[in-house]
C-alpha positions, 0 to 999 in steps of 0.5 A: 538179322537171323529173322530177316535173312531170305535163307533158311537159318537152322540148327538140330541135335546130335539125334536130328531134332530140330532145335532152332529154325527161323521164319524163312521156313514157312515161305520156303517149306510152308510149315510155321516155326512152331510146326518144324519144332522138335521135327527130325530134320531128314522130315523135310527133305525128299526121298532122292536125296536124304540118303546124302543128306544123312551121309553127311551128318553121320561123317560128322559125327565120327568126326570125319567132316566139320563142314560141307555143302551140298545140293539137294531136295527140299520137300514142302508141307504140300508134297511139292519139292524144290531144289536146295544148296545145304551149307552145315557145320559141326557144332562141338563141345569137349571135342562131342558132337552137340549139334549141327546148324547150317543155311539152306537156300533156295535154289530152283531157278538156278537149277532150272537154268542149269537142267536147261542148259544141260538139256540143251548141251545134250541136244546140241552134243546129239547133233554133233555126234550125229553129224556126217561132217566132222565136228571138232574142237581144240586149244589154241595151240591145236591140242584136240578137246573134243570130236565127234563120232564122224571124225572118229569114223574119218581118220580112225583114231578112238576119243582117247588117241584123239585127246592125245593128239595135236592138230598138226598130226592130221595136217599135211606139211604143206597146209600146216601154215594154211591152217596157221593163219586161219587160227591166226586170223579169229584169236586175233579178232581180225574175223570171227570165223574162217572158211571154207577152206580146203585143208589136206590130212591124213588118216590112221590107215595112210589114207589123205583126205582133203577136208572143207572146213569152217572155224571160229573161236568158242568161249568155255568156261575160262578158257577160249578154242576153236571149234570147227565143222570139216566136210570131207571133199575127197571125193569130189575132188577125185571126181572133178580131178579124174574128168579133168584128166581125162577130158585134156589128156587127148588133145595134148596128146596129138601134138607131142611125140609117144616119149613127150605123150607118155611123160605128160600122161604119168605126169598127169596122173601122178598129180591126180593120183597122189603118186610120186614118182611114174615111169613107162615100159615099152616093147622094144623094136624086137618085141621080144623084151620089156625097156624102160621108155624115156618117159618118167616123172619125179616128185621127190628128190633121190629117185636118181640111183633107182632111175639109172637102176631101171634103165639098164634092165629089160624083162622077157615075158613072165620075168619078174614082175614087170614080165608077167605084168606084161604077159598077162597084161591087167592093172595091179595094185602093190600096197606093200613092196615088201610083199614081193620079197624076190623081186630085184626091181621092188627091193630097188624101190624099197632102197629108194623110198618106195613103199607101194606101187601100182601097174596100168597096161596101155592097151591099144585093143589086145596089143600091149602099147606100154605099161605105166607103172607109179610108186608111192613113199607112203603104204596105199591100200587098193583104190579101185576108184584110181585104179579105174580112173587110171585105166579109163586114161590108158584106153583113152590115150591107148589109140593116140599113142598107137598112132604116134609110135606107127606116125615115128616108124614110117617117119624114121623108114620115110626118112631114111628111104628118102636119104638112100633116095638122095644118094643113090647112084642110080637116076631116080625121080618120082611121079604122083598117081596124075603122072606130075613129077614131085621129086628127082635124085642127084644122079637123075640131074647130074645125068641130065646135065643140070645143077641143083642151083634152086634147091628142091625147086630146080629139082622138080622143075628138072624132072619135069622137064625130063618127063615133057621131053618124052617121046613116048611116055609108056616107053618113059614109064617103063624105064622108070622102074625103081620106084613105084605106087601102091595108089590105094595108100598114103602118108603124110611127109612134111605137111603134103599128102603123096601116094605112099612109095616103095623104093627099089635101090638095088646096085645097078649092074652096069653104069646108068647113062641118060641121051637127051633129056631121058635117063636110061634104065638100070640093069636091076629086077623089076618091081612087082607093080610099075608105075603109069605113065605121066 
């Protein structure tokens, strides 16, 4: 059986003579028996490894070892080696070391397999350390085995933090059930891989970074895990998420009101932004302090006690740090609220969750329109790259809100005027720059004998009555004086253009009084600039 074995059946003395050897050594090392006979045994063996070799032999014969297998290299009768799997035991007699016999068996394919599959894992480790995207792996329960240098680079933990840490540490608590049916879905065998998908995860430093990613299930050795490849999308999602902001903002806004325009805008931007929670400062009617708008946005639950806080204050300018924002108005960035230690409103913010805090002016050229200030739970290195998206929507929005706060004060002055119109105890109607009249006060039809029975209608129908009966329409102009045109200016009011009008209500001096269908003129100062006859 020796004799016919494959393998290579020695055995030598305590010295290392060759004793006994079979015929597989002249096909494996190319020497006859006869030829290996009485040879040291560390003859046969390349110079890489004999020193093992030798360590072995001498651990048995102190006696430290009885057996042992281990890999070296062969050297044949021509200089060529080979790679060879040594099994040998301790042969003992009275407890002395006699000799040692073993196998040794050939196992240069093997070795080339496995060199060849080393080489390829090195390669294939090259490209995954080489990577811009993250490559990753980890067991089935999400603890990471493996990352590669660009998600170390990403998420700024080194292997060993890595090595300790599960998948849902990086996750965003809205993605973790994301990211629970796509593992669900490969262990399952419903799909070998998942994606892309978008999960969101957060880095050593707080930063969020939205990762793409691509997934399937991995065999390594006995045990299965998922490897993945996670594009950071980030940026791009920034891109496409500040266009859109900018691109919808200002035709929502014409249609809302300056409170409703700021509530979308802080909205919008708290959505795009990341931010939290969003409020708006406005100069009050005085312009001599600093109040907050009506217009916020919450996110988060508990912001109510900071709110109700924040309305009851106002700042003059350089107070605090809302004044001074507003004194020297220039975008701000707060990544930490405990560097403004002094500062009633940031240890309100503190109080309330908020740990940093950005301020954007809404300037409409060099008049401060309002101050939009965000606040997040979570301490935010500065990011000029929002910072700048955030002041691009303030100068786009600046204008339009500057009109709609001009459009509500003359909105608010034109309806009161209209009212003291309305209730004036002096005859009052209106003509437009063509001399037609378009408006006439109770006085003016309960003076001229006529009830208002149609409404508006019965009104500007009566007024233009009066104005037809005229003798003399210069005379008839001149008695009109309580109201008068400037023609090179106009409004809006309820959807009809009119000439813009000023209106002179001063208390008559004496009781108005009208003969036939004309109404006399108040005693009163006259208007700068009268208005021309129908």
């Amino acid at each position: 059986l020796v004799e016919r074995a494959n393998d290579v059946v020695y055995s030598f003395d305590a010295g290392g003579r060759i004793l006994t050897v079979n015929g597989a050594v002249e096909r494996l090392f190319g020497y006859t028996v006869e030829e290996v006979l009485g040879r040291t045994a560390f003859d046969i063996l390349h110079p890489d490894t004999r020193a093992e070799a030798m360590a072995h032999n001498r651990a048995k014969h102190e006696g430290r070892e009885e057996s042992s297998v281990y890999q070296a290299k062969g050297l044949r009768k021509d200089g060529s080696a080979f790679w060879m799997e040594v099994s040998s035991s301790a042969v003992r007699r009275d407890g002395q070391l006699v000799a040692i016999q073993g196998i040794i068996r050939d196992i240069s394919e093997r070795k080339a397999v496995e060199q060849a599959l080393a080489a390829s894992e090195a390669r294939a480790r090259a490209l995954m350390e080489d990577a811009v995207d993250v490559v990753y792996t980890h067991t089935l329960d999400g603890r990471f085995v493996d990352v590669n240098q660009a998600g170390l680079r990403t998420y700024g933990y080194t292997r060993e933090e890595f090595a300790a840490m599960n998948v849902r540490d990086l996750l965003h608590p809205d993605d973790l059930a994301k990211a629970a049916q796509a593992t669900q879905a490969k262990t399952s065998g419903q799909v070998e891989s998942t994606g892309p998908y978008e999960l969101r995860t957060r880095t050593k430093d707080g930063r969020d970074v939205i990762l793409e990613v691509t997934s399937r299930v991995m065999q390594d050795g006995d045990r299965r895990l998922i490897q993945g490849i996670g594009r950071d999308v980030t940026e791009r999602r920034r891109v496409e998420a500040s266009l859109a902001l900018l691109k919808d903002l200002t035709p929502q806004l014409r249609e809302l009101s300056v409170d409703e325009g700021l509530r979308l805008v802080l909205r919008r931007i708290c959505e795009v932004a990341g931010w939290v929670y969003g409020e708006a400062w406005i100069p009050d009617r005085t312009g001599t302090r600093l109040v907050p708008s009506p217009a916020f946005h919450s996110s988060v639950a508990g912001t109510e006690r900071f709110r109700k806080l924040s309305e009851k204050m106002s700042f003059q300018r350089g107070e605090e740090l809302l004044g001074s924002f507003w004194e020297k108005p220039a975008s701000r960035w707060v990544p930490d609220l405990r560097s403004e230690p002094g500062v009633v409103r940031a240890a309100a913010a503190r109080a309330a969750g908020f740990a940093s805090a950005s301020l954007i002016p809404v300037l409409d050229g060099a008049r401060f329109v309002a101050g939009l200030v965000f606040f997040s739970t979570a301490s935010r290195p500065d990011d000029p790259y929002w910072m700048q998206v955030a002041e691009q929507a303030a100068a786009q929005v600046a204008s339009v809100l500057a009109r709609r706060q001009v459009e509500d004060a003359l909105r608010d002055h034109v309806e009161l005027a209209l009212a003291q119109f309305s209730a004036s105890p002096v005859a009052l109607f209106i003509v437009d720059r063509d001399g037609n009249v378009i408006a006439a006060n109770d006085r003016m039809a309960r003076l001229c004998g006529t009830r208002f029975k149609g409404g508006e209608r019965a009104v500007l129908d009566l007024a233009g009555q009066v104005a037809r009966s005229a003798e003399d329409p210069a005379r008839l102009a001149e008695r009109i004086n309580d109201v008068y045109l400037s023609p090179d200016e106009t409004m809006r009011i309820g959807g009809v253009i009119h000439e813009r009008l000023a209106f002179d209500l001063t208390a008559p001096t004496a009781p108005a009084s009208a003969t036939s269908s004309t109404c006399a003129r108040p005693s009163r100062p006259r208007p700068s600039r009268r208005v021309r006859a129908p």
